[in-house]
N, C-alpha and C positions, 0 to 999 in steps of 0.2 A: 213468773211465779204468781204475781196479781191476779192473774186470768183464770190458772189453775185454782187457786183458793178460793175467788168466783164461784165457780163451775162446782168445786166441792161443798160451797156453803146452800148453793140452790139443791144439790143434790140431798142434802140435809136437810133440807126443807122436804123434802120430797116425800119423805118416810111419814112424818106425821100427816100430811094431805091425805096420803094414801088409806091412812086410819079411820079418818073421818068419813070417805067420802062413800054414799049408798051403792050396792053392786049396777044397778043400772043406771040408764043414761041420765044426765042430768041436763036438762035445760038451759041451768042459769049457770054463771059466771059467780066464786063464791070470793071474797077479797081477802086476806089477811095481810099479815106486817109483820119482821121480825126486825131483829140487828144480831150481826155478830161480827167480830171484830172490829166496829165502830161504825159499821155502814148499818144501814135501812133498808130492807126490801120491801118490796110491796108484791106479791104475790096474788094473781087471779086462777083459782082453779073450778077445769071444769072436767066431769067423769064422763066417759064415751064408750059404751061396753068395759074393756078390761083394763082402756088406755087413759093416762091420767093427764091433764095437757095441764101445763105451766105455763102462764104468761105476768111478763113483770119486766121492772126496773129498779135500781138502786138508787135511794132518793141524793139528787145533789150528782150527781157521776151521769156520763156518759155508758151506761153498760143496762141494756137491754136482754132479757130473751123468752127465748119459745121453746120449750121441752115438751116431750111428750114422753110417759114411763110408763112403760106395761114389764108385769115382773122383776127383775132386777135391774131390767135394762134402759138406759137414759138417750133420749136420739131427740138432738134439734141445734137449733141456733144460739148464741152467745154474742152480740153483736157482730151479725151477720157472718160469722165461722160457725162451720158444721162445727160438732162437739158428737161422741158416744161412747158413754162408761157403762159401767156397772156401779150401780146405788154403792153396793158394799166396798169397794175400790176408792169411791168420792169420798165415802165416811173415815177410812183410812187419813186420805188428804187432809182431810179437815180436821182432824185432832192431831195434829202436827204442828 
């Protein structure tokens, strides 16, 4: 259940990136930080045509990953496990 709420709290992050980030490519690597449920994330995004890539760890813990979202949909690593939701399916998770 750990890994799941994981998986749902990065996918929450995800929405707001998506807000921010310009329609074309971006060069750089942009950081943020959040917490929820008592953890730390550290978040690097970067925008590549229509696809939004994630890259981060949770400060203090062993749990890395690599996402990449175009439209609703989430495909990438979680400490080295494939992982693919739907944003809207994670957001469900995560307010649970």
């Amino acid at each position: 259940m750990r890994f799941i709420k994981t998986v749902a709290a990065l996918a929450a992050v995800a929405a707001p990136a998506l807000a921010v980030q310009p329609a074309f490519a971006q060069s750089e690597w942009t950081e943020s930080r959040f917490q929820r449920d008592g953890d730390e994330y550290v978040v690097k995004t970067s925008q590549v045509g229509e696809t939004t890539r994630l890259k981060g760890y949770v400060v203090g813990k062993m749990v890395n990953f690599d996402l990449n979202v175009r439209g609703d949909r989430v495909r990438g690593k979680v400490n080295n496990t494939n992982v693919e939701f739907r944003r809207k399916d994670a957001a469900e998770l995560a307010s649970n």
